[in-house]
N, C-alpha and C positions, 0 to 999 in steps of 0.2 A: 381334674378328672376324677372318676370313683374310684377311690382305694377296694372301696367291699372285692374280691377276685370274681364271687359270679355273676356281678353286675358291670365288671369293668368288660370280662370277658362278653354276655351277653349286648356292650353294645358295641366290641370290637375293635377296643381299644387296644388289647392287647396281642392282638394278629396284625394289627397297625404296624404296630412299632419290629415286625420281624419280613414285613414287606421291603423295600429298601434298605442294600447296603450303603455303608457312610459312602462310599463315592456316591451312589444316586442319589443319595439324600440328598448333596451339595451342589449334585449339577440341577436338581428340582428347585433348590434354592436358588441358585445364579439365573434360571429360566424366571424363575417366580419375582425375583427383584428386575427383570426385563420387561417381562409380559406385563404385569400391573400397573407401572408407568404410564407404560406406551398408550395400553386398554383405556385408563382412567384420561390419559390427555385428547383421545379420539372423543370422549365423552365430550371434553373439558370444547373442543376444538367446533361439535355440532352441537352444540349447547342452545343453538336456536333451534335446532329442529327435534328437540330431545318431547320424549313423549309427557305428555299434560292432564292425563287422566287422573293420575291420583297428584294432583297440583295442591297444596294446602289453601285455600281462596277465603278462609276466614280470618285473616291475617293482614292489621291496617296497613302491612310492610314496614319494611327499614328506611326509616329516614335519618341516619345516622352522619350522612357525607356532608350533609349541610354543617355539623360542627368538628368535621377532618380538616379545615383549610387552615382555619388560624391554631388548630393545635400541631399541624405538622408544622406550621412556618414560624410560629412565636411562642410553641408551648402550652396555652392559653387551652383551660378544658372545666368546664362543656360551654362552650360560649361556641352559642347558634348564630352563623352570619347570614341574614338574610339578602347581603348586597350579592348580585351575583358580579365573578370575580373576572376582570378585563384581562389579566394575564396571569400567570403560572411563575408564582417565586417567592420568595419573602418582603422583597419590597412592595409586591403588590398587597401581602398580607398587612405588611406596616402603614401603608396608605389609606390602608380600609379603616383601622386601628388610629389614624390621624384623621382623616377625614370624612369618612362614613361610619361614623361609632355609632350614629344614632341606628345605624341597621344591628345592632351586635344584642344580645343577650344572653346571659350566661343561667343558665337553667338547672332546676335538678330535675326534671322529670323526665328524664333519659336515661336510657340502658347505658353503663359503659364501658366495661373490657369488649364487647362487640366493636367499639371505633377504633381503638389499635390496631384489630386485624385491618384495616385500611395500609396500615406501614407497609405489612408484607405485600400488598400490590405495590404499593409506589416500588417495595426494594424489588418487586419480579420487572419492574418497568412501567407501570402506571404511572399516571398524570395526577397528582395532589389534587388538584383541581375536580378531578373527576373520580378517584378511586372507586373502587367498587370491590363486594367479596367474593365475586365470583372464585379468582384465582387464590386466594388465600383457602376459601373451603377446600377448592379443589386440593391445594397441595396438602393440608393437615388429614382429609380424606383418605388421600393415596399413601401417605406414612402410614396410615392406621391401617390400612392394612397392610402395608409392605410388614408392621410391625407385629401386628396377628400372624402372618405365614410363619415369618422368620420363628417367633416363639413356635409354632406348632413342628415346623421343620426340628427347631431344638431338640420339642419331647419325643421324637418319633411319632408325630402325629399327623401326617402330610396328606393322608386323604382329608382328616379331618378341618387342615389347613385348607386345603384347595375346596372344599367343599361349601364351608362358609363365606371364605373371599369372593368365590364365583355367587353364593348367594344376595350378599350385601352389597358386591360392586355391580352387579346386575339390575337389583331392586330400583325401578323405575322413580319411586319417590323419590330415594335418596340421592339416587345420578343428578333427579334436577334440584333438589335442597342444596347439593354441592355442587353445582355445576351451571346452575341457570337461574335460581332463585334470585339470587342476591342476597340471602335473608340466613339467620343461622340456625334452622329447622336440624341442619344435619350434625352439629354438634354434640346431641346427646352419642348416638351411633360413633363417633368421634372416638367421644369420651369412652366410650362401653370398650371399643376396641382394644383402644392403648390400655385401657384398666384390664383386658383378658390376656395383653402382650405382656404386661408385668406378671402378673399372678400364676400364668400359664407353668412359668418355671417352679413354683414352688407347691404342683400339684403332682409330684410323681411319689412311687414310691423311696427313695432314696433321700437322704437328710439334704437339704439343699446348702449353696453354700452361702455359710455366714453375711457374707459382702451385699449378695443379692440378698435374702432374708432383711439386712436394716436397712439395704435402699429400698425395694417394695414400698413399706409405709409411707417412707418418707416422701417417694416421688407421685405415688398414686394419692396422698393428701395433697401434694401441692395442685397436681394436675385437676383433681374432682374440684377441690376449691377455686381453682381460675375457671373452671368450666362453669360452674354453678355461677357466676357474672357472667356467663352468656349462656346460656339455658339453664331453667332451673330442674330440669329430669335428669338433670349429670350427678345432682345428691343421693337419690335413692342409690346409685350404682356402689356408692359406698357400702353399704348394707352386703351386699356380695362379697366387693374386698375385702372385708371383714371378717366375713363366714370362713371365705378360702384361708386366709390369717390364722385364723385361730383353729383351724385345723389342717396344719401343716404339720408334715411326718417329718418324726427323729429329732423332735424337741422338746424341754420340759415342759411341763404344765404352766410355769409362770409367765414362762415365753412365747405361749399361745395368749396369753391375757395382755402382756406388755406388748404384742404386736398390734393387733387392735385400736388399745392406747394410743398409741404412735400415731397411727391413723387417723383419729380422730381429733388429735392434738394440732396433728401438719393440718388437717382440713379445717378444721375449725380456728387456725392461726392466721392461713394463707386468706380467707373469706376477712377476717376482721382486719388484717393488712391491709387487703385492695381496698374496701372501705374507708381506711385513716387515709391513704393515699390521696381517695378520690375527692374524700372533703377538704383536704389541705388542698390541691388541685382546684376545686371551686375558691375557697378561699381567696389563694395567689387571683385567680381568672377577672374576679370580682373587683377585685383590689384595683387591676388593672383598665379594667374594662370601665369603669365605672370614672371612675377619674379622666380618662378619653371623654366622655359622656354619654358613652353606652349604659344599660340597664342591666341591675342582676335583680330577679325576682324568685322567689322559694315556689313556686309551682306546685298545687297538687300530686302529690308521691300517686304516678304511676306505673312503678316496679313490680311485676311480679311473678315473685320465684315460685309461688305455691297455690294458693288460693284458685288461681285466674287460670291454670290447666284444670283443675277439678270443673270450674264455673262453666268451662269449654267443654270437657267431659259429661257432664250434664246435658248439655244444648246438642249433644252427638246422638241422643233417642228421641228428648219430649221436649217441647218449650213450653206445659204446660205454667210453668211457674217464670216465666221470661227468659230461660236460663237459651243462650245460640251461640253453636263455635264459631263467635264472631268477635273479634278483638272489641273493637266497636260498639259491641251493644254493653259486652260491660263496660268501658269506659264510658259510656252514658250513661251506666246506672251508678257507676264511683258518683260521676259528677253532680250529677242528681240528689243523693243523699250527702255527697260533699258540702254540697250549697248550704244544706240543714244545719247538720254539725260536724266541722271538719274533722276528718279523722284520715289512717294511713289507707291507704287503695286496698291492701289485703284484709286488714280488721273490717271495711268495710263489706267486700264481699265472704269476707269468713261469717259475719253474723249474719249475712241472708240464707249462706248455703244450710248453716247449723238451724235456722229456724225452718225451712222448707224441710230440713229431713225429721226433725224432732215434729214437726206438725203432721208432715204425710210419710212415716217409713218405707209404707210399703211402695208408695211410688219409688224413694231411694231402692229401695232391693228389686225392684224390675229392673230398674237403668242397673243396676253389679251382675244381675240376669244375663241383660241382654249382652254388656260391655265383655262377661266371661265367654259365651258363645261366640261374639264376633274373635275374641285372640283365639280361643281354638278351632273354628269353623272356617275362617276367612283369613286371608293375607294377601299381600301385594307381590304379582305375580312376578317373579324373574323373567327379566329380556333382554 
C-alpha cells in the first residue's frame, strides 16, 4: 500500500482501516472464508454452462493426460502412452509397460509441472485414467483468494479485500480458465494473488515482523519459480515482489537489498531444481521405457516461457508479418525453420520477432499503441 500520507489518504486507505472494529473484522473474515468457497464451487459445479465469450480459442490445448497414466502408476515421466488404457490401476499400467511398449514414448517436448497438478484430482477423487485440471485450478483458484482477503482483513483493508475478490472471482475469463478450461491460462492470476497475500503484510506503516519479513522471499521465490513451469507471466510478477521488498518500512538499508537477493536466489534456485529433476526423470523414463521396447526420442523443444506470448501479442492487432494468437501457427513456423537449421523454439522465434521490429519499428510501436489503449480502455467485464 502507499506509505506517501496524501496519497494513501487520497485513495482511502486510511479511513479503510478505522471502518471495522476487530470483532467485525473477524466475523467479515469467518463470512469471507464461507462465502468464497461455496461462490467459487457453484462456478466449479455449472462449469458447462459458464459463460464463453471471452474463451481463450487460440490455444492448441492441454494434452497433458495422455502422459499422467504411467507416471501416477510406475513413476515413469514424460513417457506419452498412446495405448488407450482397459482398466484403472497399476497393473494395468505394468501391462502396458510389458506388452504394449511399442505404444510408449517418452518425449521432451512437453510442458511439465502442469501434469502433476493431475495428482490433486486423482487426491479430490478423480480417475488416473481420466484426470483432468478442472478441479485442481479450481481449488488453487479459490486459496488465492481466500488467501488475498485474509491478508487484506490483516492490514485493515476489507473493502479493498472484498472489492478485488468480488472482481477477479467474478471475471468471466478467469471463472472459465479455472473452472472449465482444462488448461492453465488462470495460473498467472494464481500466482499474482498468493504473491499480493504474501507481500500485503509487509506493506504498512509499522516494521513488520522478522519471521514474516525472511519467509516472504523465500516463499514467494519458491512459489513464482514453480509457477513459471506452468506459465511463463508468473516471472514478471517478481518484479513487483521485489519493489514491495525493497521498500519495506523500519528496516536498514542493507535489508532492503538482501531481501530482493533472497528472492531472486529462491526463484532462480527453485526454476533450476525442477529442471535437474525433470531431466533426471526423462533419464530414469528412458532407461526404462526403452528396454520394454518402447521409444525415447529428443523432440523438437517446444517450451515456451517467453518469446511465444510476445509472438501471440503480436498476432492480437496485425498478421501483417505472419505473426496470430494462435499456438499453432507458431509451432509451424518453429518447425519450418527447425527443418533448416535446428535450433531451440524461443531462439527461434526470438530472431523473427527482433528482425520484423528492427526492420519495421513503427509498425512495432502501433501494436505498444494500440496493446496500451486496449489495458486502459477495455477489460473483461464482471458477472
Amino acid at each position: 500500500m502507499p506509505r506517501a500520507p496524501w496519497l494513501s489518504a487520497t485513495l482511502g486507505f486510511e479511513r479503510q482501516r478505522t471502518l471495522f472494529s476487530s470483532r467485525a473484522r473477524w466475523k467479515l473474515w469467518m463470512a469471507g472464508m464461507l462465502v468464497l468457497p461455496v461462490w467459487q464451487y457453484a462456478n466449479y459445479a455449472d462449469r458447462d454452462y459458464l459463460d464463453t465469450d471471452y474463451a481463450n480459442r487460440g490455444s492448441s490445448g492441454a494434452g497433458w493426460q495422455k502422459h499422467f497414466f504411467m507416471l501416477y502408476h510406475l513413476g515413469l515421466f514424460p513417457v506419452q502412452c498412446d495405448a488407450r488404457p482397459r482398466a484403472s490401476g497399476q497393473a494395468e499400467a505394468e501391462r502396458i509397460l510389458r506388452e504394449e511398449a511399442h505404444t510408449l514414448q517418452v518425449v521432451t517436448n512437453v510442458d511439465q509441472l502442469p501434469i502433476y497438478l493431475y495428482f490433486f484430482d486423482v487426491w479430490l477423487g478423480g480417475d488416473p485414467a481420466a484426470a483432468e485440471l478442472n478441479r485442481p485450478n479450481a481449488l488453487f483458484f479459490t486459496l488465492a483468494l481466500m488467501a488475498f482477503f485474509s491478508a487484506c482483513v490483516w492490514m485493515r483493508l476489507e473493502l479493498l479485500g472484498m472489492a478485488v475478490t468480488l472482481c477477479i472471482g467474478a471475471n468471466p475469463y478467469l471463472v472459465l480458465e479455472a473452472h472449465g478450461s482444462g488448461n492453465v491460462f488462470c495460473w498467472p492470476a494464481i500466482a499474482a494473488l498468493f504473491s499480493m497475500a504474501l507481500v500485503l503484510p509487509l506493506t504498512g506503516r509499522q516494521k513488520p515482523s522478522w519471521y514474516w519479513l525472511a519467509a516472504v522471499p523465500v516463499l514467494a521465490g519458491l512459489l513464482l519459480g514453480c509457477s513459471r513451469h506452468i506459465r511463463g507471466e508468473a516471472l514478471p510478477i517478481a518484479a513487483s515482489v521485489a519493489l514491495a521488498l525493497a521498500t519495506v518500512t523500519g528496516v536498514r538499508w542493507w535489508t532492503r537489498l538482501l531481501l530482493p537477493a533472497v528472492l531472486v536466489l529462491c526463484l532462480f534456485a527453485s526454476m533450476r531444481l525442477l529442471e535437474n529433476f525433470f531431466k533426471a526423470k526423462y533419464r530414469d523414463a528412458a532407461a526404462v521405457v526403452t528396454q520394454a521396447g518402447g521409444a525415447a526420442r529428443q523432440a523438437p523443444e517446444t517450451y515456451h516461457p517467453h518469446w511465444h506470448p510476445i509472438w501471440c501479442g503480436l498476432g492480437d492487432f496485425d498478421d501483417r508479418y505472419g505473426y496470430l494468437w494462435d499456438d499453432r501457427v507458431a509451432s509451424e513456423y518453429y518447425y519450418f525453420e527447425y527443418l533448416k537449421k535446428p535450433r531451440r523454439y524461443e531462439r527461434i522465434l526470438k530472431h523473427k520477432i527482433w528482425t520484423d521490429i528492427k526492420r519495421d519499428p513503427g509498425w512495432y510501436l502501433t501494436i505498444l499503441a494500440k496493446r496500451s489503449w486496449r489495458i486502459l480502455a477495455q477489460n473483461t467485464p464482471v458477472r
